[in-house]
C-alpha atoms as a printed R data frame, in Angstrom:
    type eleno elety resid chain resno       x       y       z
1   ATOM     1    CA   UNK     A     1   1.963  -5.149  14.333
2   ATOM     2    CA   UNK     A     2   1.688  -1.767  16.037
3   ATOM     3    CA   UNK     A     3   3.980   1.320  14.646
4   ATOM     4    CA   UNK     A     4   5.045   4.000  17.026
5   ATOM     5    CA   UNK     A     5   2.677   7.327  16.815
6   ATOM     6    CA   UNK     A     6   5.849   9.485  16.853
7   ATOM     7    CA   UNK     A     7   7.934   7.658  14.162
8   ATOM     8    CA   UNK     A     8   4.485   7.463  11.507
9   ATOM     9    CA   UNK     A     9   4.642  11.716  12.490
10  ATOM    10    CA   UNK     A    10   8.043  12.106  11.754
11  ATOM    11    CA   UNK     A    11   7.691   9.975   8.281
12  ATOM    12    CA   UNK     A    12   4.647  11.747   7.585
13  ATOM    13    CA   UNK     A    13   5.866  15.206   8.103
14  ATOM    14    CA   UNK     A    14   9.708  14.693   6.354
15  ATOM    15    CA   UNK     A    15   7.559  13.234   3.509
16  ATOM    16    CA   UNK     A    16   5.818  16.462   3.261
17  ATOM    17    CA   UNK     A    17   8.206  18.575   3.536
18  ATOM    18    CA   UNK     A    18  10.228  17.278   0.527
19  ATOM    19    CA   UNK     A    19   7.245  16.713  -1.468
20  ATOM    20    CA   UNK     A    20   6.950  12.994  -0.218
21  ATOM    21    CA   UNK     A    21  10.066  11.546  -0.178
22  ATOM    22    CA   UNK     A    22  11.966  11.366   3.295
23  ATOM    23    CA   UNK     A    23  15.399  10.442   1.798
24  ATOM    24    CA   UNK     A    24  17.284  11.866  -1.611
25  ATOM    25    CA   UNK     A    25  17.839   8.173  -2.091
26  ATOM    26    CA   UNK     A    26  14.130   6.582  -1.471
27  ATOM    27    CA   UNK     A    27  11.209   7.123  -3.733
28  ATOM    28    CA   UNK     A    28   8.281   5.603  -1.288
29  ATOM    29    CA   UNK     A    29   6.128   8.346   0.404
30  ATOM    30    CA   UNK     A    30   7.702   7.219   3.411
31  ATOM    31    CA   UNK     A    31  11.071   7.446   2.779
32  ATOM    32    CA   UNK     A    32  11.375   3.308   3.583
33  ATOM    33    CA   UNK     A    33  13.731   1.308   2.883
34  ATOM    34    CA   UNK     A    34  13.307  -0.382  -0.704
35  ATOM    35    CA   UNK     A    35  14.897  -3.503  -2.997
36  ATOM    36    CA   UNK     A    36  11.933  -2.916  -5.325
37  ATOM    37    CA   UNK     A    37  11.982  -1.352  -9.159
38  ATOM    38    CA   UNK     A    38  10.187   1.690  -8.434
39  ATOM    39    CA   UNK     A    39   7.401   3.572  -7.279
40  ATOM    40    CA   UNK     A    40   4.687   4.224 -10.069
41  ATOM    41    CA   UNK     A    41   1.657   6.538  -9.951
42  ATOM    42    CA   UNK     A    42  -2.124   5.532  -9.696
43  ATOM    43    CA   UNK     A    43  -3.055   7.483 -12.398
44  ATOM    44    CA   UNK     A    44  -0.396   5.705 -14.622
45  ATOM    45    CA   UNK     A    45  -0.754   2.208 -13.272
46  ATOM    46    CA   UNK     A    46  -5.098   2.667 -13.934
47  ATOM    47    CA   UNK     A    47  -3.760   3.307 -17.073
48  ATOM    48    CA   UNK     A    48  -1.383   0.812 -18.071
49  ATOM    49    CA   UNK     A    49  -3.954  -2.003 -16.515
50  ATOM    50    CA   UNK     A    50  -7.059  -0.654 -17.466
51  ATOM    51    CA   UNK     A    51  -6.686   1.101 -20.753
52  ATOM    52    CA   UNK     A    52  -3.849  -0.411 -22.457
53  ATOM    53    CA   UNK     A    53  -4.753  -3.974 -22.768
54  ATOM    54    CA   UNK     A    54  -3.549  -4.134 -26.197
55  ATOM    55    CA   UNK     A    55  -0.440  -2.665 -24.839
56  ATOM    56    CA   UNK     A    56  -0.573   0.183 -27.398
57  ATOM    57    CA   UNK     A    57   2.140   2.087 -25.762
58  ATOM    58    CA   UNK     A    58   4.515  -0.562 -26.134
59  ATOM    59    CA   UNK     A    59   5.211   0.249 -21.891
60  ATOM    60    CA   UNK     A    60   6.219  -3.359 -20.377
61  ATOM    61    CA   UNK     A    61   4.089  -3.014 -17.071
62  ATOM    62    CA   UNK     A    62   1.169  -3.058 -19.939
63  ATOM    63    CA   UNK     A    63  -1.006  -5.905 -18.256
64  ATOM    64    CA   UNK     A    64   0.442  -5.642 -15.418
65  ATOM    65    CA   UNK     A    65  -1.184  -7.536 -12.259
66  ATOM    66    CA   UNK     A    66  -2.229  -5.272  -9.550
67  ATOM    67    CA   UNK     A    67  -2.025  -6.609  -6.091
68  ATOM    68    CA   UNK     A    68  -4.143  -5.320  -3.285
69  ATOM    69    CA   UNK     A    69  -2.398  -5.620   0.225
70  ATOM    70    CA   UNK     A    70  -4.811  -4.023   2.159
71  ATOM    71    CA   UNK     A    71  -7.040  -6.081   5.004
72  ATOM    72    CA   UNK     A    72  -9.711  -7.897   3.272
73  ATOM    73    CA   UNK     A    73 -12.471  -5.378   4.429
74  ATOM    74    CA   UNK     A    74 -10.501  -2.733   2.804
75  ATOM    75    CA   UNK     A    75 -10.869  -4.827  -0.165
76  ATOM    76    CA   UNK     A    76 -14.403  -5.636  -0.160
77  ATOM    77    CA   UNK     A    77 -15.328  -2.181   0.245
78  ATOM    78    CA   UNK     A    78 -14.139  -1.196  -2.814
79  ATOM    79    CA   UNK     A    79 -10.927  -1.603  -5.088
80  ATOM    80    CA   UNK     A    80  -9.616  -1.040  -8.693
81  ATOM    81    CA   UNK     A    81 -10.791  -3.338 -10.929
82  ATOM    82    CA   UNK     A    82  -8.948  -6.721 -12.140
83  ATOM    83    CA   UNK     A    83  -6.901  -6.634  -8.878
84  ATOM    84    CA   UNK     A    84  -6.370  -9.662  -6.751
85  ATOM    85    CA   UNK     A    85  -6.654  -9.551  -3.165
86  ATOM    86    CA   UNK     A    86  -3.772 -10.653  -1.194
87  ATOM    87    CA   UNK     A    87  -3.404  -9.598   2.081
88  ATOM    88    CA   UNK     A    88  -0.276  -8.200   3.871
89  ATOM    89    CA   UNK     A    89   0.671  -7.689   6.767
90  ATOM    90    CA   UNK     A    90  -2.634  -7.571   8.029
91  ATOM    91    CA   UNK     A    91  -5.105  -9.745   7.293
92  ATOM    92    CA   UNK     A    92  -8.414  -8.846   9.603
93  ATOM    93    CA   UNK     A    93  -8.853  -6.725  12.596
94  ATOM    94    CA   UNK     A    94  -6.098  -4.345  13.884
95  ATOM    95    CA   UNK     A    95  -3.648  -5.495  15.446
96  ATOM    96    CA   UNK     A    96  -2.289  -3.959  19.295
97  ATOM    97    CA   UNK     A    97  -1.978  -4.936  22.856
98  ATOM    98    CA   UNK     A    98  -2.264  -8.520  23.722
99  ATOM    99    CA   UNK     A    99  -5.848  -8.668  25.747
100 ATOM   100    CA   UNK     A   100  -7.240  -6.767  22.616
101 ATOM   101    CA   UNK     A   101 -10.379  -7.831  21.106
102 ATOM   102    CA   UNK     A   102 -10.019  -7.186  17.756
103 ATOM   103    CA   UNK     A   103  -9.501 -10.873  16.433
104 ATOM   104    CA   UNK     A   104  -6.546 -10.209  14.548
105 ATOM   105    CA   UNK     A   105  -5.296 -12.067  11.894
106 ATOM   106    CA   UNK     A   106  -1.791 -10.985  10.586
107 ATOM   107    CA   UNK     A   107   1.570 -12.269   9.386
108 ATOM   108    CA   UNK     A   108   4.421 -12.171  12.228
109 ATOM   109    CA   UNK     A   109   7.192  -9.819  11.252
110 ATOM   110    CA   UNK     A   110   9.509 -10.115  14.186
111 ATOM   111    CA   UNK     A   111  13.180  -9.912  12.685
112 ATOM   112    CA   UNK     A   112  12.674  -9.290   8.931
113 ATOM   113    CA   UNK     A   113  14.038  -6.243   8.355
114 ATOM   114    CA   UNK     A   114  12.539  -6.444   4.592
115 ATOM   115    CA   UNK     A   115   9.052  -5.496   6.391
116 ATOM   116    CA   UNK     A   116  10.150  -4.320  10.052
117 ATOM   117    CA   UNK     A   117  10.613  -0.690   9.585
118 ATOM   118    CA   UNK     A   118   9.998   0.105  13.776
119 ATOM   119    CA   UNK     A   119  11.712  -1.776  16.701
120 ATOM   120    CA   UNK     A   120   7.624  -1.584  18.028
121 ATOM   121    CA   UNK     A   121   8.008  -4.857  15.702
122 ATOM   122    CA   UNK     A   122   9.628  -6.564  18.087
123 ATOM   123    CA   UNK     A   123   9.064  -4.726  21.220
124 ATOM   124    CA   UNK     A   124   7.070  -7.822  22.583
125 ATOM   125    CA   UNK     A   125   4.242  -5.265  23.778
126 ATOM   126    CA   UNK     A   126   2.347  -5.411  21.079
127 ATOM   127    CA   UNK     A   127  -0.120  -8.897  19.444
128 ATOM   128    CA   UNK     A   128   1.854  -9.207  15.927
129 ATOM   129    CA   UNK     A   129   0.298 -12.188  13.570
130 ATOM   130    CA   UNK     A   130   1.460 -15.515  13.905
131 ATOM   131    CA   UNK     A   131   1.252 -16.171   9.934
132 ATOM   132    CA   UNK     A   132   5.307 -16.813   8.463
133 ATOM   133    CA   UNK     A   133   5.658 -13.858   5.710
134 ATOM   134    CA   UNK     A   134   6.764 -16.762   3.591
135 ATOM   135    CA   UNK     A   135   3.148 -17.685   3.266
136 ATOM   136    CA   UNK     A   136   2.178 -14.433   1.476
137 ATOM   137    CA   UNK     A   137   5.277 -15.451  -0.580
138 ATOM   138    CA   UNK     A   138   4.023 -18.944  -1.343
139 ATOM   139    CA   UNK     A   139   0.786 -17.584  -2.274
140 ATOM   140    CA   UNK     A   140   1.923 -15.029  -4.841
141 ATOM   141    CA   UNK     A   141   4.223 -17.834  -6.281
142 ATOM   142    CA   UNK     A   142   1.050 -20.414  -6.525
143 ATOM   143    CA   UNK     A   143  -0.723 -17.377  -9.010
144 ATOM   144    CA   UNK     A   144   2.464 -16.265 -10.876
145 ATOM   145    CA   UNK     A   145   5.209 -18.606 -10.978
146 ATOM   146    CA   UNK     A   146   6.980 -16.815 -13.755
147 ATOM   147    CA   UNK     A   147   9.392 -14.404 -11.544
148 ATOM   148    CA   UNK     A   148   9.453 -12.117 -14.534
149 ATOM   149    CA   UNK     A   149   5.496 -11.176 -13.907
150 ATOM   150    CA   UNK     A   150   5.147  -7.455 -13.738
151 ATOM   151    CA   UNK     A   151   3.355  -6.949 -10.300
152 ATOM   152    CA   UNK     A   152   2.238  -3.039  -8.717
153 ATOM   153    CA   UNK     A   153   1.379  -3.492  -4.924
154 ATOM   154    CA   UNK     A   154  -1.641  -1.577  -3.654
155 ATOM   155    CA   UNK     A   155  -2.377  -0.296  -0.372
156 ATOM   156    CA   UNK     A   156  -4.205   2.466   1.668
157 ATOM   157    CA   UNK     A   157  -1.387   4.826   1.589
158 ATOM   158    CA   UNK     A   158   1.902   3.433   0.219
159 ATOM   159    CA   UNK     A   159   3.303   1.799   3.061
160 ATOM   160    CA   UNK     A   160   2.069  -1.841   3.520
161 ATOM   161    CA   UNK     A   161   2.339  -2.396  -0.421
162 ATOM   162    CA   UNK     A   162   6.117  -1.067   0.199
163 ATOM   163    CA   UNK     A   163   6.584  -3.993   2.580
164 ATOM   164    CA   UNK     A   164   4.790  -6.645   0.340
165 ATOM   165    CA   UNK     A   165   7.267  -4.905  -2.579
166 ATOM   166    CA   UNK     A   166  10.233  -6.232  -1.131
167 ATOM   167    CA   UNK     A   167   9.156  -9.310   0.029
168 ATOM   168    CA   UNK     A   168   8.501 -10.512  -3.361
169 ATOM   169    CA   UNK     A   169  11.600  -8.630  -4.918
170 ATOM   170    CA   UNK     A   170  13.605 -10.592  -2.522
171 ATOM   171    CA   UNK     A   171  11.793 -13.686  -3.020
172 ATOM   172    CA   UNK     A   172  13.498 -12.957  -6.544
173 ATOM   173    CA   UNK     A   173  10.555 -11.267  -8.506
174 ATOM   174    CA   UNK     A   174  12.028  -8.563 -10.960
175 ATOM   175    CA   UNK     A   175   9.676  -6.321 -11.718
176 ATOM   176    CA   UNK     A   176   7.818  -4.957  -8.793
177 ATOM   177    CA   UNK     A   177   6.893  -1.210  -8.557
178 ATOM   178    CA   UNK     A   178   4.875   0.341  -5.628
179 ATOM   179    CA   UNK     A   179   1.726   2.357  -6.566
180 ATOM   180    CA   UNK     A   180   2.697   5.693  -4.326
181 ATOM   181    CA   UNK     A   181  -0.236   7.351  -3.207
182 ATOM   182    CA   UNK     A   182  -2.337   4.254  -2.588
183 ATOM   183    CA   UNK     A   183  -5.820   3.705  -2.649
184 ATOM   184    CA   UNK     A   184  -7.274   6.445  -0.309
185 ATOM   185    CA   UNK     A   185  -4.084   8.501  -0.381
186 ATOM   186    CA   UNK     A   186  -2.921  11.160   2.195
187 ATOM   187    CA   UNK     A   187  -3.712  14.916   2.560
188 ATOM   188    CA   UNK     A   188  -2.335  17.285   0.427
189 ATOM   189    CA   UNK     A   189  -0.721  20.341   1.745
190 ATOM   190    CA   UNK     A   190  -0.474  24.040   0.773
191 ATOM   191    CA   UNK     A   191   3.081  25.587  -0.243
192 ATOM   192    CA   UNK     A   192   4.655  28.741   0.623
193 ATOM   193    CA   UNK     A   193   5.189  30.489  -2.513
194 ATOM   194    CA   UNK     A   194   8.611  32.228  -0.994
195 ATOM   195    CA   UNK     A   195  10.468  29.545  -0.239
196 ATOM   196    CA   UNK     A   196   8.940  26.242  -2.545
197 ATOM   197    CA   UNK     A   197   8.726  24.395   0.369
198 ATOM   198    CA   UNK     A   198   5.509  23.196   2.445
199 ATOM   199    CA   UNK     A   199   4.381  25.335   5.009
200 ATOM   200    CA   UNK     A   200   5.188  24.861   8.426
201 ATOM   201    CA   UNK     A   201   2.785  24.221  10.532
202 ATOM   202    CA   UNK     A   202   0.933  22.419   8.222
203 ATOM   203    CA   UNK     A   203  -2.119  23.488   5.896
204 ATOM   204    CA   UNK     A   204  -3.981  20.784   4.658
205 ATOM   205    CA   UNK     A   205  -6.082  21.554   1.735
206 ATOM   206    CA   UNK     A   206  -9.497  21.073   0.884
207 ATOM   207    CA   UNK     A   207  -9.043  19.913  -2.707
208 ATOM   208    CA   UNK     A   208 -13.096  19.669  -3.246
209 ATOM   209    CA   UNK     A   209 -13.764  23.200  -1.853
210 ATOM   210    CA   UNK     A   210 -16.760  21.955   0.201
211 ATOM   211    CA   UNK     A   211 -15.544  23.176   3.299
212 ATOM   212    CA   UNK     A   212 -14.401  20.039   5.209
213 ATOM   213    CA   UNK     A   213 -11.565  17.798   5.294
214 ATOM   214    CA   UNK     A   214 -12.402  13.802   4.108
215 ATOM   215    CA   UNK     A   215 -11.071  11.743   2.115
216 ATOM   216    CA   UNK     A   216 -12.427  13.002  -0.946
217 ATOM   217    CA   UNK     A   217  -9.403  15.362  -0.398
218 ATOM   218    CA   UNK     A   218  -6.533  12.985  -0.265
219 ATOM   219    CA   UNK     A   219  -4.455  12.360  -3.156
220 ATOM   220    CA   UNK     A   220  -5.212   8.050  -3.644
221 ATOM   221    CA   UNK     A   221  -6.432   5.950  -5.993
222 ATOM   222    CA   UNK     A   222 -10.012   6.136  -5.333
223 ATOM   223    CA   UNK     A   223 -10.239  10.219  -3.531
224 ATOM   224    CA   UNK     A   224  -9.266  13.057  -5.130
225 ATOM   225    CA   UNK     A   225  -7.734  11.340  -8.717
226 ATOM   226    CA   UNK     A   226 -11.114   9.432  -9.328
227 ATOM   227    CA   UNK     A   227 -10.111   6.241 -11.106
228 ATOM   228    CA   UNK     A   228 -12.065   3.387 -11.958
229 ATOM   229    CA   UNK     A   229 -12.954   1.208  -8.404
230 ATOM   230    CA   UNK     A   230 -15.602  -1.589  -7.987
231 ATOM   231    CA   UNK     A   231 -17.193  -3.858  -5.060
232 ATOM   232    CA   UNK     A   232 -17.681  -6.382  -7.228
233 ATOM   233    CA   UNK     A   233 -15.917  -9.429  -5.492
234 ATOM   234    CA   UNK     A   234 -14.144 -12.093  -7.996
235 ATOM   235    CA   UNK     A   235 -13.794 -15.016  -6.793
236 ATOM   236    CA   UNK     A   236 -11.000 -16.239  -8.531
237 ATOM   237    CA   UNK     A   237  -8.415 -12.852  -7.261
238 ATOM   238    CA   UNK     A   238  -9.281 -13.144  -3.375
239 ATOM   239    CA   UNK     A   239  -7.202 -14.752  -0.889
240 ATOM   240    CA   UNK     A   240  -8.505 -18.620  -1.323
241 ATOM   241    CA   UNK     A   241  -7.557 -19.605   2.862
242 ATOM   242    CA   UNK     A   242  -9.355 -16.585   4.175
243 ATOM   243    CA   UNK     A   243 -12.641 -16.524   1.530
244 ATOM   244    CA   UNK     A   244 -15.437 -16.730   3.722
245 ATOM   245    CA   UNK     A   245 -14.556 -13.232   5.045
246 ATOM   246    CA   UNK     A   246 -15.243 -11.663   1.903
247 ATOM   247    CA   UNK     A   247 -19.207 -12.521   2.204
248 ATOM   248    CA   UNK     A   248 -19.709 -11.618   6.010
């Protein structure tokens, strides 16, 4: 699936400019449409599922099973621990135009509004997956029957896991939050002290003061926060019909 440049921008920069939410109504960092719980923080959702095991703070996402939506080389190159791996929507490569070369594997999202935020969805231009989102459904529903499981979706930046969110919410889970910033995170921008707002044009900041932009510098799980990640791959949290491309 293949998102229009100009429609990411316009997400990207309303997000900013309200301090990451694009609607009043819409928590997600891009201001998509949700039928999830809520949105919950890295820092607190390392802490509820790293640090509370005894569930000391009484909080009921205590335990709480963290699913990582990104591709599976996102996954393998690092992730927080004790998540499972379950890709969505893309699964390997990237896709784009149909001659690519990319050897894309992804779920088709033609027509599902849950997950089709852009009409480039279903613009026919562009080499979408051939996988049924139902699949991804399935899967989750093969680990955790019990719809009552308290699941946080994980991806780069908070948009993919948004998608995954509803899916399962509407496949009648009821306690699904989105981890915001995701696991890299975006930049972080400098305010003008006048108005409260962000500036305009833009200035990113280098949060790290080492004098160039990376992503050391963006807000995610892994950058700028610092939480606990690993590489170490366990077998029994990656996507079973897609293993052997953990170990190439």
């Amino acid at each position: 699936m293949k998102f229009r440049r100009s429609s990411l921008l316009i997400c990207l920069f309303l997000g900013a400019t309200t301090g990451g939410v694009a609607t009043a109504d819409l928590g997600n960092r891009y201001g998509l449409p949700q039928i999830y719980q809520s949105e919950i923080s890295a820092a607190e959702a390392s802490a509820l599922t790293s640090h509370d095991r005894g569930n000391k703070t009484g909080n009921e996402y205590a335990n709480a099973v963290i699913i990582d939506v990104r591709r599976v080389s996102e996954h393998v190159a690092g992730h927080p621990p004790g998540s499972y791996s379950i890709p969505f929507p893309h699964i390997a490569g990237n896709p784009g135009e149909p001659d690519d070369s990319t050897d894309y594997i992804g779920y088709n999202l033609s027509g599902n509004d849950l997950v089709c935020f852009d009409d480039a969805c279903d613009d026919g231009t562009n080499k979408d997956g051939t996988l049924n989102p139902q699949d991804f459904v399935d899967y989750v529903e093969s680990l955790f029957p019990d719809k009552n499981t308290h699941i946080l979706t994980l991806c780069r930046t908070g948009y993919r896991s948004v998608q995954a969110a509803n899916l399962l919410t509407n496949a009648g889970y009821k306690n699904v939050r989105n981890i915001w910033e995701g696991f890299v995170g975006n930049p972080k921008y400098a305010y003008d002290d006048s108005t409260g707002a962000v500036k305009v044009p833009l200035e990113q900041l280098d949060l790290n003061h080492d004098g160039k932009f990376t992503d050391a510098d963006k807000d995610g799980w892994s950058n700028y926060q610092g939480l606990p990640t690993t590489i170490k791959i366990n077998p029994q949290r990656i996507y079973s019909p897609y293993s052997d491309l953990y170990y190439q």
